[in-house]
C-alpha positions as CSV (number, residue, x, y, z in Angstrom):
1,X,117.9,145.2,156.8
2,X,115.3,144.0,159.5
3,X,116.8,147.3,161.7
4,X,115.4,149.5,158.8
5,X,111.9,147.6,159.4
6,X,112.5,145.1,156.2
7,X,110.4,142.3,156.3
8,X,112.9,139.2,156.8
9,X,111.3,135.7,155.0
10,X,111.2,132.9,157.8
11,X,112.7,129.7,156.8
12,X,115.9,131.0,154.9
13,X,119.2,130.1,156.3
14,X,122.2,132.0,156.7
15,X,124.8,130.3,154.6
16,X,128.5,132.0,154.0
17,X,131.3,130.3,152.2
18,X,133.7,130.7,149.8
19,X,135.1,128.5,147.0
20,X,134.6,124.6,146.4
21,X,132.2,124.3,148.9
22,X,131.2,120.7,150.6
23,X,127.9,118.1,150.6
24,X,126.5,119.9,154.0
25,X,126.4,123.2,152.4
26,X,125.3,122.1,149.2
27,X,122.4,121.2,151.0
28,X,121.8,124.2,152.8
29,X,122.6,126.2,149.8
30,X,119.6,124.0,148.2
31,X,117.1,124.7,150.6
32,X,118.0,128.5,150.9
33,X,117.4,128.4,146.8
34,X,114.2,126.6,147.2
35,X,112.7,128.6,149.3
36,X,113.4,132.2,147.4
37,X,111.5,130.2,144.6
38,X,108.8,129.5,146.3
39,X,108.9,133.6,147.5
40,X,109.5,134.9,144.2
41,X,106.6,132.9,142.5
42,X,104.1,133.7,145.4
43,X,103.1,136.9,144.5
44,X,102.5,139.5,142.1
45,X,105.5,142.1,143.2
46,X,105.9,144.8,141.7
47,X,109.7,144.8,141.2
48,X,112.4,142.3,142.4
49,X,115.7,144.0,143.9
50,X,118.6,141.8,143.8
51,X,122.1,143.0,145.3
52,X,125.4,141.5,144.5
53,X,126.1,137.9,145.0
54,X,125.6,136.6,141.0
55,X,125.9,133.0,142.2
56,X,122.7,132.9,143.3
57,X,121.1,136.2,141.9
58,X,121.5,135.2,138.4
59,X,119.3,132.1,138.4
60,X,116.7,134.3,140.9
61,X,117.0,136.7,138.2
62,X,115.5,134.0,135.7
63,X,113.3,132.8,138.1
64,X,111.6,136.5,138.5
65,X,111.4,137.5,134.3
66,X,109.6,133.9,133.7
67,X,107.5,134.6,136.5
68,X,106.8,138.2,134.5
69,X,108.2,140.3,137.1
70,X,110.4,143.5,136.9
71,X,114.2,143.1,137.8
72,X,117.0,145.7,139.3
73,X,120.2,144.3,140.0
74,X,121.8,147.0,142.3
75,X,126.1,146.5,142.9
76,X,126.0,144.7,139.5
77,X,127.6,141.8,138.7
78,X,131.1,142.1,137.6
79,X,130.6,141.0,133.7
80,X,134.0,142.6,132.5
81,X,135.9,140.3,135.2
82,X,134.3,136.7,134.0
83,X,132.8,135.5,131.3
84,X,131.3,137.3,128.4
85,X,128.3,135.7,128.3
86,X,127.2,137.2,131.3
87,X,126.3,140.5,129.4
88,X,123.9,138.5,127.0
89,X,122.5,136.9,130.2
90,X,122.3,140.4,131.8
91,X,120.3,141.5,128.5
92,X,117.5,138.9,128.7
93,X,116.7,138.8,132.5
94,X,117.7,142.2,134.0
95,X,115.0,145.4,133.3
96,X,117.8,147.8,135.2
97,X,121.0,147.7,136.4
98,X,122.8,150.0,139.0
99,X,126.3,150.0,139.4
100,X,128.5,152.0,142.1
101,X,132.1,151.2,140.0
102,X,132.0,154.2,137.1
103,X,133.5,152.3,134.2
104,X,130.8,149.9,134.8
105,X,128.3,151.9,133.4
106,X,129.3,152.5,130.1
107,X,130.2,148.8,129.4
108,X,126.4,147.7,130.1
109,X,124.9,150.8,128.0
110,X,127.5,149.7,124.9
111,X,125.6,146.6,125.4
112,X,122.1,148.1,125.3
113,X,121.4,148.0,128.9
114,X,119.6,150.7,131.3
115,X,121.9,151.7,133.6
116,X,122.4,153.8,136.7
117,X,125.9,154.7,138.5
118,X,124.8,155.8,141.6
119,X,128.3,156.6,143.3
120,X,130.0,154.1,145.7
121,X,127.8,153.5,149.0
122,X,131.5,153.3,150.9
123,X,131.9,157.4,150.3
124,X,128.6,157.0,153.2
125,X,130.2,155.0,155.4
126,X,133.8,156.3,155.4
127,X,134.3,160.0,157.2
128,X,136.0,162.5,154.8
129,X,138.5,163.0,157.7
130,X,139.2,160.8,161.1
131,X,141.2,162.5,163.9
132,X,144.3,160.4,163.9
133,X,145.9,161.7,167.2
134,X,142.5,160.8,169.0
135,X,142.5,157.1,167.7
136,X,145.8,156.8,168.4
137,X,144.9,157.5,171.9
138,X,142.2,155.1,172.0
139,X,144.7,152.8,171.2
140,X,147.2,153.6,173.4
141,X,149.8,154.2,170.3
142,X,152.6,156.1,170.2
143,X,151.4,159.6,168.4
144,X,155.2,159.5,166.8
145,X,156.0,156.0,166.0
146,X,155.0,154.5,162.9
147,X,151.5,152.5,162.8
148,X,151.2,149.4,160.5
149,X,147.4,148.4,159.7
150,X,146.7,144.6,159.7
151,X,143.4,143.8,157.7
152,X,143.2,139.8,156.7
153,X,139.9,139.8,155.7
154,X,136.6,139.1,156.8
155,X,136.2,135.2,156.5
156,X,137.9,132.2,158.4
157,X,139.4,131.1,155.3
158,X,141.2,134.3,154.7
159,X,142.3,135.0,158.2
160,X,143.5,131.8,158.1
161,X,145.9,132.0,155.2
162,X,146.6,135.4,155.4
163,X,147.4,136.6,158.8
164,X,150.8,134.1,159.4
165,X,152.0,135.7,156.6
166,X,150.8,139.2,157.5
167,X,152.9,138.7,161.7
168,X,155.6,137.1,160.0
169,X,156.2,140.5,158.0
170,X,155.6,142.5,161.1
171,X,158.0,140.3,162.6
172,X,160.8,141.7,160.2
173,X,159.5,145.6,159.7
174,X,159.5,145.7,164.1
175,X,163.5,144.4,163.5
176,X,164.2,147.7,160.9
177,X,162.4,149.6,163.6
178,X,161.3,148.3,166.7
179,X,159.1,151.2,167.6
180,X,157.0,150.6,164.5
181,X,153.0,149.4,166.5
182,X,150.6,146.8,164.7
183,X,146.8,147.6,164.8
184,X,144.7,144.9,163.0
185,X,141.1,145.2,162.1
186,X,138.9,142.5,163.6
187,X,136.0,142.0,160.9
188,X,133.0,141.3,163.0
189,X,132.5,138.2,161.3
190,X,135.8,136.8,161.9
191,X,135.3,135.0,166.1
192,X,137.1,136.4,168.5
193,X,138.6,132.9,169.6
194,X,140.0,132.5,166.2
195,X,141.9,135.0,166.1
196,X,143.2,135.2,169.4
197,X,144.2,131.9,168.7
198,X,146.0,133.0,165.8
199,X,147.6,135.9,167.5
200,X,148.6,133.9,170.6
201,X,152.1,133.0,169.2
202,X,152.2,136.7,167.3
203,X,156.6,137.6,167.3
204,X,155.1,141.1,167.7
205,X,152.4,142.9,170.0
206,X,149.3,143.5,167.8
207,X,146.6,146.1,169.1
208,X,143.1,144.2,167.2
209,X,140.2,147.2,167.2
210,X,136.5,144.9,166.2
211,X,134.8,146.6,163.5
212,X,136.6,149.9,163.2
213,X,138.3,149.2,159.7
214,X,137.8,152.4,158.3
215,X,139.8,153.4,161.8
216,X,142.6,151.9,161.5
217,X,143.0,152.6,158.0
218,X,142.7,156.2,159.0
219,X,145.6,155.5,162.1
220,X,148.0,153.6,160.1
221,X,150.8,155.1,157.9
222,X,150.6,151.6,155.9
223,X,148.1,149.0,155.0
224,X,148.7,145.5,154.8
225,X,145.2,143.9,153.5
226,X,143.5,141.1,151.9
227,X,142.4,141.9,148.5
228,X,138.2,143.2,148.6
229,X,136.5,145.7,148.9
230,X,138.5,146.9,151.8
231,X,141.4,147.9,148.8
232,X,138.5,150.2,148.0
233,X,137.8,151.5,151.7
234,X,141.1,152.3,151.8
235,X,141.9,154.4,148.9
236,X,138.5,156.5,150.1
237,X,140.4,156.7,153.1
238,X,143.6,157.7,151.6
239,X,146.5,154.9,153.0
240,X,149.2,153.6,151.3
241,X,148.9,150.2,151.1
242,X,149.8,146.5,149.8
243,X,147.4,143.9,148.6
244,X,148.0,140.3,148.9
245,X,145.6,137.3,148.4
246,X,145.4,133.5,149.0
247,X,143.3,130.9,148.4
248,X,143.2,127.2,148.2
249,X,144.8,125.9,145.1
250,X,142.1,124.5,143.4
251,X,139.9,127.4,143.7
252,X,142.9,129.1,142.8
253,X,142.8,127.7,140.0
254,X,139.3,127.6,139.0
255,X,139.5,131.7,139.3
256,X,142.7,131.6,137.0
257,X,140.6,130.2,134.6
258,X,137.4,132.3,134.9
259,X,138.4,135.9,135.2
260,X,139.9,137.9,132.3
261,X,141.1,141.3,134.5
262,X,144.8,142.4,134.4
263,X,144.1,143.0,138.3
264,X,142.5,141.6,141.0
265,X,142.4,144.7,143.5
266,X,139.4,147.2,142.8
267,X,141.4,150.1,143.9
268,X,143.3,149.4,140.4
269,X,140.6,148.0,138.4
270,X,138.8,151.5,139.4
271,X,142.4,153.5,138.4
272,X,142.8,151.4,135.3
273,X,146.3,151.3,136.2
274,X,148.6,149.7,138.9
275,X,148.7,152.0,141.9
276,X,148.6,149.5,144.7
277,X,151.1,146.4,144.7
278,X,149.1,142.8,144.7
279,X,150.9,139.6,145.6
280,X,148.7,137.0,144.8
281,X,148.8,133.2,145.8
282,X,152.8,132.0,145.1
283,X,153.4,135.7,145.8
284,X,151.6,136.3,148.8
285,X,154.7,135.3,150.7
286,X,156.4,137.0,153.7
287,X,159.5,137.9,151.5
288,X,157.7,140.0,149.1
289,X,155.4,141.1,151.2
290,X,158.3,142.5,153.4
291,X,160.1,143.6,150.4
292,X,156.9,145.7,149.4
293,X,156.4,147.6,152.4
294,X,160.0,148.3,153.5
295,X,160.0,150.5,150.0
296,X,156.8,152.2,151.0
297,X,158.0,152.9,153.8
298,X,161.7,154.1,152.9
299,X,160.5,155.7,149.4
300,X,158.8,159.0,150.4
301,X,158.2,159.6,146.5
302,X,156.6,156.5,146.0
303,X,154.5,156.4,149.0
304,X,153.4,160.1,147.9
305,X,152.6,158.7,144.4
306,X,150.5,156.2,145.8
307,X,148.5,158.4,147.9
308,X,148.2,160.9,144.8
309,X,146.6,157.8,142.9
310,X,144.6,157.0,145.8
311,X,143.1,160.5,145.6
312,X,142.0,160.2,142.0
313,X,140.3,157.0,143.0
314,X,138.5,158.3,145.5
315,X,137.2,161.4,143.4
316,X,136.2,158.8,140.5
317,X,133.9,157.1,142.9
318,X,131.5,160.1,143.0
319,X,129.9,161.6,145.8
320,X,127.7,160.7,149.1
321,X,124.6,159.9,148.5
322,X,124.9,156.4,146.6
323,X,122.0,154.4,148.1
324,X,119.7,157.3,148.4
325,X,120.3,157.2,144.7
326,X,119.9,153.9,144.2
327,X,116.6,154.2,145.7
328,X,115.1,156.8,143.5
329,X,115.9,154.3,140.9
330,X,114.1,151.4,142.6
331,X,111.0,153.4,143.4
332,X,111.5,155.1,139.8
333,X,111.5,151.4,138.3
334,X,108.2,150.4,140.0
335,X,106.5,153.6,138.8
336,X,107.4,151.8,134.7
């Protein structure tokens, strides 16, 4: 945002967790609410923007209608995952919401809000073709050995968790075929220390490539990822893939509780079927994991099934353009 000449408010800080969170970030998370208050109540604006992140954007939301301003929620909250109440919530505090998921838009206007689908912004970001024998020389890969994608998120926790389990099963697909290659995607938010401290005792060599997901997904004959929106990225970019997820217990838990959607992948939430395997928490194991993508990779029908699905996906998400979109409704909104 401040590279597209936004105006960034002094005084804010960064804060980036996920789950239970402890006392020290409590405190920053505090401060960081304190001070959008303080922002939001300053001035006369003529529309408030919020995107995403409903933890803190819902009570911002209240904040901005009993100050009397105008609301857009843009990448809406996801009121058909949690809990129901979140659409009357929606109703009193939101003016207009714009949603880049297409069921989404039909369950706000059944509930009598304005709403936008604008298409996914991911079709804008993600080529509609990637030269694979030119990555694969960038990498140094073998143009005819298999290529496994590694994706294990894009926060310590989940690396963390997640990529043990994700050598481990390299470890057993390099002894069906030990020409198969490992490329893992390095989220730029993940350090590079971490990881290499991870990898350090990897049973396998793993080629890591720093913010070229949408690369890798395009290299690989099979994905390997942590549930988010890379499912998504990946179905736009068309690879088979299996989905697995872990957390710690009691958020775990907490989640259990709180969502109310047969799937926790958005490439099958968007399908409304199951398309992609998920193996979440107990199941997020090395075993099933394995077990998963040995028949991917043995079962030419399936694997040909899944990247039929994966078409339809992508096609349901629209077409280019979505935060262009999105903007004409922003400036649309202020003209009300």
């Amino acid at each position: 945002m401040r590279a597209a000449g936004v105006t960034m408010i002094p005084g804010i800080p960064q804060l980036d967790v996920m789950g239970l969170i402890g006392l020290s970030a409590v405190r920053f998370l505090i401060r960081r609410v304190l001070a959008i208050r303080r922002v939001l109540k300053a001035e006369p604006w003529d529309l408030v923007v919020l995107i995403d992140n409903p933890g803190l954007n819902f009570h911002f939301a209240r904040v901005a209608k009993a100050a009397g301003l105008r609301v857009v929620y843009y990448i809406a909250p996801q009121v058909w995952a949690w809990r129901p109440g979140r659409m009357r919530w929606i109703q009193r505090n939101v003016d207009h919401v714009v949603v880049i998921l297409p069921f989404e838009a039909e369950l706000y206007r059944r509930a009598g809000v304005r709403c936008t689908f604008v298409g996914h912004p991911l079709l804008d970001s993600v080529a509609s073709h990637y030269d694979r024998s030119a990555i694969r020389a960038t990498y140094n890969l073998d143009a005819s050995a298999p290529v496994i994608g590694l994706l294990p998120g894009s926060r310590v926790a989940e690396v963390s968790l997640l990529l043990p389990i994700l050598l481990d099963t390299a470890r057993r697909l390099a002894a069906d075929d030990p020409k198969t290659q490992f490329v893992l995607a390095q989220a730029g938010s993940i350090d590079d220390n971490l990881l290499h401290g991870l990898l350090r005792h990897s049973p396998v060599p793993v080629t890591v490539a720093k913010d070229r997901a949408s690369e890798v997904m395009a290299v690989s004959d099979l994905l390997l990822v942590a549930s988010g929106t890379a499912t998504l990225q990946a179905a736009v970019v068309g690879t088979p893939m299996v989905l697995l997820y872990k957390t710690t217990l009691p958020t775990y838990w907490i989640a259990r509780w709180l969502v109310q959607v047969k799937w926790i992948g958005l490439v099958n939430l968007v399908a409304g079927r199951s398309i992609v395997p998920e193996l979440i928490q107990d199941e997020a194991t090395t075993d099933r994991l394995y077990d998963e993508a040995h028949g991917l990779l043995t079962n030419r029908d399936a694997y040909n099934d899944m990247k039929s699905g994966l078409r339809q996906v992508r096609e349901s998400l629209g077409v280019p353009g979505a935060s262009c979109r999105a903007a004409e409704v922003v400036l649309a909104e202020c003209r009300v």
